[in-house]
VEXVEXLUM-646769 format. One record per residue (C-alpha): residue number from 1; x, y, z. Coordinates in Angstrom, 1 decimal, m for minus. Layout:
N
+-----+--------+--------+--------+
:   n :      x :      y :      z :
+-----+--------+--------+--------+
: NUM :      X :      Y :      Z :
...
+-----+--------+--------+--------+
***
This chain:
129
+-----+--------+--------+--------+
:   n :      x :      y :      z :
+-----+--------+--------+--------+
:   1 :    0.0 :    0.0 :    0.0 :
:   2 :    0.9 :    3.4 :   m1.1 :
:   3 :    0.9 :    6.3 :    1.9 :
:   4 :    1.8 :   10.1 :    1.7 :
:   5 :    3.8 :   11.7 :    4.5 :
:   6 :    5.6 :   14.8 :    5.6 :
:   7 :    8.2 :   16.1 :    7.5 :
:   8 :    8.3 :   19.9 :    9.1 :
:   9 :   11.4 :   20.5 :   10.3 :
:  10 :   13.8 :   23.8 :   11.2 :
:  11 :   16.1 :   23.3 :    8.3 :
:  12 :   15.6 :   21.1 :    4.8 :
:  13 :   16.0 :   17.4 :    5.2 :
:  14 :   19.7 :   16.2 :    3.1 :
:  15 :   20.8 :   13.3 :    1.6 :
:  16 :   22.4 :   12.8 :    5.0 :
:  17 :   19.4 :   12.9 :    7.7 :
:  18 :   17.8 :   10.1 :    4.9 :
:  19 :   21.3 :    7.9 :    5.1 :
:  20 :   20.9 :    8.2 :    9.3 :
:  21 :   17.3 :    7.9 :    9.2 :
:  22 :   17.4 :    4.6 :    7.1 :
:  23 :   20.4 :    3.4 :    8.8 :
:  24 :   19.1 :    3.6 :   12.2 :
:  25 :   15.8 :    1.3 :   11.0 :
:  26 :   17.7 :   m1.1 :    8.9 :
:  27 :   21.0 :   m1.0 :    7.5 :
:  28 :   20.4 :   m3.2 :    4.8 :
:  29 :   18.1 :   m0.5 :    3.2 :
:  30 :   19.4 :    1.8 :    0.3 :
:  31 :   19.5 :    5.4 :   m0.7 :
:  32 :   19.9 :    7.0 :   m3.7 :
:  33 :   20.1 :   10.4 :   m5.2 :
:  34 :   16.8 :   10.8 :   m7.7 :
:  35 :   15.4 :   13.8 :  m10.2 :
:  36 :   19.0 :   15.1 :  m10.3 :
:  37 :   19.3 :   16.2 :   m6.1 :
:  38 :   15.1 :   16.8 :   m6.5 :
:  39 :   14.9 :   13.8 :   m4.1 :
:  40 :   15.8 :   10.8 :   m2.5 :
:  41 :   15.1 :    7.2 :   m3.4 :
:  42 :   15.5 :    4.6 :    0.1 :
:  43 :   14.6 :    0.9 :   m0.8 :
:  44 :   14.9 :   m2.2 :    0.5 :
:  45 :   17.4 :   m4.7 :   m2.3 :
:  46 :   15.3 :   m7.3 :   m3.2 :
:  47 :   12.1 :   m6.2 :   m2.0 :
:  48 :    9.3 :   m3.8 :   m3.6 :
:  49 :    9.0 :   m1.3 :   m0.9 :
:  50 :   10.5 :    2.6 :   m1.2 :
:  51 :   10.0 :    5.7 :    0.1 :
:  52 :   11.0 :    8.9 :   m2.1 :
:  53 :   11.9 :   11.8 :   m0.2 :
:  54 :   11.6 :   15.3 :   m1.9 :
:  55 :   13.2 :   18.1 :   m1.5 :
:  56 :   12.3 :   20.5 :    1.4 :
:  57 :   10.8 :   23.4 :    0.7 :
:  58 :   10.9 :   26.5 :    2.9 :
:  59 :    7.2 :   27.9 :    4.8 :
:  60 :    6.9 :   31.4 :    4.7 :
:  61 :    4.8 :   31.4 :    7.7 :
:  62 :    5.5 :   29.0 :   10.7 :
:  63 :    1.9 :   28.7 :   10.6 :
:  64 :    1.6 :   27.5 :    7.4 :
:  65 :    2.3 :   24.2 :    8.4 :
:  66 :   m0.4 :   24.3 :   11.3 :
:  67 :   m3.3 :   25.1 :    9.1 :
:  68 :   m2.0 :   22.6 :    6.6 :
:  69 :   m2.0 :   19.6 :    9.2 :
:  70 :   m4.7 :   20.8 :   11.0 :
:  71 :   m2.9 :   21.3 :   14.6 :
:  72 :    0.3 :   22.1 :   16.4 :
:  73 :    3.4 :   21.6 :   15.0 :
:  74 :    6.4 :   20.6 :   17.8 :
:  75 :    8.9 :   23.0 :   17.2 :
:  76 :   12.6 :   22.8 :   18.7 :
:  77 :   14.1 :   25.7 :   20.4 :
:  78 :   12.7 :   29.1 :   19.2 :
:  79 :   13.0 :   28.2 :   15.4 :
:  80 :   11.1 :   30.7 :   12.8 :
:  81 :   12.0 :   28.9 :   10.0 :
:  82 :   10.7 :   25.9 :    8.8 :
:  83 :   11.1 :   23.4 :    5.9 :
:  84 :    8.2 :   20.9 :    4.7 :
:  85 :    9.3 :   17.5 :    3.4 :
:  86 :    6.7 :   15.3 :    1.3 :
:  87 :    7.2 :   11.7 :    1.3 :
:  88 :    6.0 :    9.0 :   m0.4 :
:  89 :    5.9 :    5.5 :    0.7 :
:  90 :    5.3 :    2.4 :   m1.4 :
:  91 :    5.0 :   m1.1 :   m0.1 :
:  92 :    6.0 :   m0.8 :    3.1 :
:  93 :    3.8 :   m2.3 :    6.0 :
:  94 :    2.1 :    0.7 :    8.2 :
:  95 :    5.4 :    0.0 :   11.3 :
:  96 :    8.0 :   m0.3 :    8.7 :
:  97 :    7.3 :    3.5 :    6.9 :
:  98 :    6.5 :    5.0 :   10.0 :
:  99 :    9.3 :    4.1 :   11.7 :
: 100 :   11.6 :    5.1 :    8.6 :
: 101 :    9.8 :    8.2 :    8.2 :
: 102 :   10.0 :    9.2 :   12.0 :
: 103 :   13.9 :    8.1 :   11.7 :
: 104 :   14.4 :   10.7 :    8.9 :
: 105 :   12.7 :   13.3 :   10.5 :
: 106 :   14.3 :   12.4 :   14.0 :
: 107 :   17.6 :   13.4 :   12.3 :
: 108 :   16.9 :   16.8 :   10.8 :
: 109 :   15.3 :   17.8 :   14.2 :
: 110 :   11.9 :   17.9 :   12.5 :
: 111 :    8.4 :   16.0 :   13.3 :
: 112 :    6.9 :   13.2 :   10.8 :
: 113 :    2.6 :   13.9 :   10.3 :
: 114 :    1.2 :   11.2 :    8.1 :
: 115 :   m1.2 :   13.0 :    5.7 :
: 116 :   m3.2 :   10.3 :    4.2 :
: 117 :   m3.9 :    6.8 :    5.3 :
: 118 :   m3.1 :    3.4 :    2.5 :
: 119 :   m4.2 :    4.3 :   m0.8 :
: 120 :   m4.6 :    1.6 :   m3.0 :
: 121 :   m2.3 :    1.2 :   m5.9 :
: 122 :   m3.2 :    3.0 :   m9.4 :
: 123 :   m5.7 :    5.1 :   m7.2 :
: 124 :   m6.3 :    8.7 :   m8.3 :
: 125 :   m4.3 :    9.8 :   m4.6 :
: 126 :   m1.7 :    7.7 :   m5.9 :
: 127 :    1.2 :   10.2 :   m6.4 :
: 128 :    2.6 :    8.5 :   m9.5 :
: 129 :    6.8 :    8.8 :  m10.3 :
+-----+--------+--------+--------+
***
């Protein structure tokens, strides 16, 4: 099952918070460079499960990301600025993405918000590559 994710965190999530991220869940996982630095590519050799991470884009309003997820965002420190992340996960069971995702975010400092539950593969919420 497919699900869509984000991270808000005080600076853009790297190629580096995904490596940590992945490698504190399972080192046998995989990440790649994608879309030319556009994003990052973690699978699992062997298996069809992987998440794409894009790149982060900066909020112009710290409240931005509040109304977008409909409630408080945990914020470290007194951080003003904030990145959003979108993720996409593919295959993965529900523990396994949430865990990776909450890794990744873990290392930039940020907080992981699921935004949709499984969509079912080929659906029209299926963000397609």
């Amino acid at each position: 099952m497919n699900r869509e994710w984000a991270i808000v965190s005080p600076r853009p999530v790297s190629m580096a918070e995904c490596i940590v991220g992945a490698a504190s869940v399972d080192p046998d996982l995989g990440v790649a460079d994608l879309w030319d630095g556009g994003a990052a590519f973690v699978s699992r050799i062997g298996a069809q499960t992987h998440l794409t991470v894009t790149r982060s884009r900066a909020l112009e309003h710290t409240g931005d990301a509040e109304r977008i997820l409909g409630g408080p965002v945990p914020v470290p420190g007194d951080e003003h600025e904030l990145y959003w992340t979108d993720l996409h996960a593919c295959g993965w069971h529900v523990e396994e993405d949430a865990a990776l995702v909450g890794a990744i975010a873990a290392a930039a400092d940020g907080s992981a918000h699921a935004l949709t539950g499984e969509v079912e593969e080929g659906s029209d919420d299926e963000l397609q590559h």
